[in-house]
N, C-alpha and C positions, 0 to 999 in steps of 0.2 A: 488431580494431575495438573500440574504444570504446563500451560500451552505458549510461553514466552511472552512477547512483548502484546500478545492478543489474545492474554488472560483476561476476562471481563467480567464486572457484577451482575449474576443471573436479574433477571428482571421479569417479575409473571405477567407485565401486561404485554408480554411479547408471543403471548399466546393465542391474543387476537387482535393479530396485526393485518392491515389489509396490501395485500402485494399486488403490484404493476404488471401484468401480464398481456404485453402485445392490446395495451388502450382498456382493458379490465381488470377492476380492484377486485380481488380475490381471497377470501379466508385463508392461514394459513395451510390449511390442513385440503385446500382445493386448487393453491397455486403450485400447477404441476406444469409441465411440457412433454411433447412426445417422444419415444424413442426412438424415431426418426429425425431427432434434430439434433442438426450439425455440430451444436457445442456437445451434446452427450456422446456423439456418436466418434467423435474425433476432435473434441477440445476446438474444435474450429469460432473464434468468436476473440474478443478483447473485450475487457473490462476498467472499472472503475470503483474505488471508495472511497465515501465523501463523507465528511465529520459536519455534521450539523447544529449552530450557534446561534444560540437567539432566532431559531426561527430561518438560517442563512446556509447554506452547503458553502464551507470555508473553501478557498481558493478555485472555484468554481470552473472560471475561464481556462486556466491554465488545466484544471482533468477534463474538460472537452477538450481541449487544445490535443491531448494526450489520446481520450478516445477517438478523435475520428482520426489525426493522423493515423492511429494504428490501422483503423476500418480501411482507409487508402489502401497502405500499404500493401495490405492482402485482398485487395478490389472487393471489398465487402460493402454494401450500399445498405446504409443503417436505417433508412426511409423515413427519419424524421429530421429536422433541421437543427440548429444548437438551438433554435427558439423553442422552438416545439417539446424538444426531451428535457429542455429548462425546466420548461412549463408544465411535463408528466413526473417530474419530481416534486416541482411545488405542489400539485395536486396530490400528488401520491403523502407527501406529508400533511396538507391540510385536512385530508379525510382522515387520516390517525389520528389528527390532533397533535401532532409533535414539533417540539422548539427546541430540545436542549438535551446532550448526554444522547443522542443519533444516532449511528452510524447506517451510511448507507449504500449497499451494494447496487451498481448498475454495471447491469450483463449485456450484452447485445451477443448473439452469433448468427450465422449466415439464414438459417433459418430451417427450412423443413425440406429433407431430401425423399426424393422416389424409392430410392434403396439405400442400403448402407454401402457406403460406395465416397472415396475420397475429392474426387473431383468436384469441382463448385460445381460445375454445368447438370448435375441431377440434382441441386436444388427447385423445388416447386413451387413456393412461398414466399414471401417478406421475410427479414430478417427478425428475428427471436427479441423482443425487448421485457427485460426485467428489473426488476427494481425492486430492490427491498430495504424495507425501512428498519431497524429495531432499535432500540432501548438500550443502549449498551456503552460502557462505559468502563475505561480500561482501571484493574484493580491499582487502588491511591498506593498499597505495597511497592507494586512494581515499578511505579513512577521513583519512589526513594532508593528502594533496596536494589532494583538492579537484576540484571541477566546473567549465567550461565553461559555461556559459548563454548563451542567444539567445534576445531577444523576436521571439515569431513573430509574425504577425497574425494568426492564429484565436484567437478570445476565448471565454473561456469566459461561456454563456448566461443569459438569465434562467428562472427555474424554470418556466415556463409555458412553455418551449420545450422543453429538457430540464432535469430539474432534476438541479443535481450532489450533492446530498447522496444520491443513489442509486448506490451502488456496481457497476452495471452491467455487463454482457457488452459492452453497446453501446457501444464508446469510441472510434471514427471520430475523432472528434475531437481525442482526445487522442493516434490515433495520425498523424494530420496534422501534429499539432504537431511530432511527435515524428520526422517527417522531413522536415521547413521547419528544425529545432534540426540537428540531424546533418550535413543537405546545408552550412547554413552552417558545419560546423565544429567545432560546440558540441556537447556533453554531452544536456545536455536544454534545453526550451524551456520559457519564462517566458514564461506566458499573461495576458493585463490580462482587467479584468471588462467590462462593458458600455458603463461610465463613464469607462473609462483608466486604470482605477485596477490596481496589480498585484494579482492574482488569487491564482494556485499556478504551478506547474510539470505538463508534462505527466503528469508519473509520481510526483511525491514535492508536498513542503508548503514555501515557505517562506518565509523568515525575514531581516532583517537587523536589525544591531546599529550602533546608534548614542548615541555620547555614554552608555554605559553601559545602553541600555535596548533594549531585545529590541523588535523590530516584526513583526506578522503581520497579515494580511490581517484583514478583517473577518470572514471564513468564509462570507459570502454566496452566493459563488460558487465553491466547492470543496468538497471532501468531509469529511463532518465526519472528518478525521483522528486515527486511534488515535494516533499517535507524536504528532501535533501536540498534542494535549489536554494527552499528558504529560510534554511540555516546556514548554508554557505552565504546569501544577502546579508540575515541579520548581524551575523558574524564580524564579515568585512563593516556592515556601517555602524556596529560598538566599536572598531578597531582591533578586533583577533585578527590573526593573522591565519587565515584559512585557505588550505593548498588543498587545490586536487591533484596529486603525483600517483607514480607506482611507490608501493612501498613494501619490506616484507614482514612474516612471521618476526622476525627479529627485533625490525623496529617496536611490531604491538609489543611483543613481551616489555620493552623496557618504556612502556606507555606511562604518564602519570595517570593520566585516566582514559577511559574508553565510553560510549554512547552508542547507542543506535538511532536511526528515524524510521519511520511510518506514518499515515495517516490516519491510524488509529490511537495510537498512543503519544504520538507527537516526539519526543525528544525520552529517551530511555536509556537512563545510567548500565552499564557491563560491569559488575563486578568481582569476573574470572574466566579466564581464557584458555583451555586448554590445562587448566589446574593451577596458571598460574594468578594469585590474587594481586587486586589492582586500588592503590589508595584506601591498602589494609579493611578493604571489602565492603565501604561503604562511598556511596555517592562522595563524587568532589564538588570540589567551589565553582571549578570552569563547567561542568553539565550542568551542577545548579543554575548560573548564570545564564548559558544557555536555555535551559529550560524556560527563564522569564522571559527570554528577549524572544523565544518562539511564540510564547502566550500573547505578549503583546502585537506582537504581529499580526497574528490570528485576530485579534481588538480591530485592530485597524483595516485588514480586510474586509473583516464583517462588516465595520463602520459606513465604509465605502460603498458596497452591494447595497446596503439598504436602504442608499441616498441616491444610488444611482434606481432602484428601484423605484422608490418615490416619484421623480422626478417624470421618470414613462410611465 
């Protein structure tokens, strides 16, 4: 079965992997949480995933930047500091033993409540912290050959409804999307905003290319995305020409080519949209291109962390 841009190659050592659980490393098969906490009980909590290089959580600063502003926003108190959850990552990979082909999910939500019951204020506990490490690495297929997409009809909201710049436990929605895309056929689903205008993708960011010039949403109504920020950097300083406007269904169909982002698979060719085939259904030259200038980036990130590491 086809899971889109976060198709990945199974890996057996992911079977004893040791997970971060509120300051304890825990077997898989023993890192549990209770059914009194907040994120099971009502998605209450934000998150993050981190692609780990050489030993390094690629763009680091910028998904804390992301996790606590979201924590603020929903007066959720994550009770360790950016140093502190740094440094339960770096430990949380050092005890696996893990550098390379990573990816790693951190959870936080509000923590353990009295009852099931929505209000923060029956919280009783510290807030929920998780971390998991694994072995995974997105299939090299899907890097060339490309995604599938279906516009679903669930749209993504306006921010008085929910707002999507909040990285959320809460994602109904986008897993609606995400089985309205499948059932027809497709990879992932391409969500429009309130206006009709294209949006994101249930799971990733994206992107078409036309007449030379990179198109992305206006960011309105999706998540301010890590990969997406730095592809629209790398972009502009190759010299594409890279807009974030409203745009619609009409423009993608007559796309030369199309991509998605995520932190998982970085930079992923679309090779049909709604049935329509795109650059005769295999990877173009501009996602090609794109795809190096995001690798290198990613080089140089990492280059930078481990120098700044060093150095403290």
């Amino acid at each position: 079965m086809n899971h889109g841009s976060h198709d990945y190659v199974d890996d057996p050592r992911n079977r004893d992997i040791l997970i971060y659980v509120n300051g304890t490393l825990k077997r898989r098969e023993e890192a549990t949480v209770s059914v009194f906490d907040s994120g099971f009980i009502l998605g209450d909590g934000v998150w993050e995933g981190l692609r780990i290089v050489d030993g390094q959580p690629a763009f680091l600063d910028a998904h804390l930047d992301r996790l606590y502003e979201g924590a603020k926003a929903i007066a959720m108190d994550i009770g360790l500091g950016r140093d502190a959850l740094a440094a339960a990552i770096e430990a949380t990979l050092a005890a696996n033993g893990m550098r390379d082909g990573v990816h790693v999910r951190l959870m936080v939500t509000r923590g353990l409540k009295r009852t099931p019951y929505q209000d923060p204020r029956v919280v009783i506990g510290p807030a929920t912290i998780v971390i998991i490490p694994e072995y995974k690495n997105p299939l090299p297929e899907t890097l060339i050959r490309g995604l599938k997409l279906f516009t679903v009809h669930v749209r993504r909201g306006y921010p008085d409804v929910q707002d999507q710049k909040l990285n959320s436990h809460s994602k109904l929605n986008c897993v609606t999307a995400c089985i309205q895309a499948y059932t027809a056929g497709a990879d992932e689903g391409l969500m429009l905003d309130p206006h009709g205008f294209v949006a994101t993708c249930n799971s990733t960011h994206f992107f078409i290319v036309r007449k030379g010039e990179v198109w992305t949403s206006t960011g309105q109504y999706c998540l301010g995305g890590i990969t997406r920020a730095n592809v629209l950097t790398v972009c502009r300083e190759a010299g594409i020409p890279a807009i974030e406007k409203s745009f619609s269904l009409t423009d993608v169909y007559g796309a030369d080519e199309a991509f998605v982002t995520g932190t998982f698979a970085g930079v992923v060719p679309v090779r049909e949209i709604d049935g329509r085939v795109l650059n005769e259904g295999t990877r173009g030259p501009m996602v090609e291109r794109i795809q190096s200038l995001y690798k290198a980036h990613v080089a140089r990130d990492i280059a930078a962390r481990k120098t700044r590491v060093a150095t403290t």
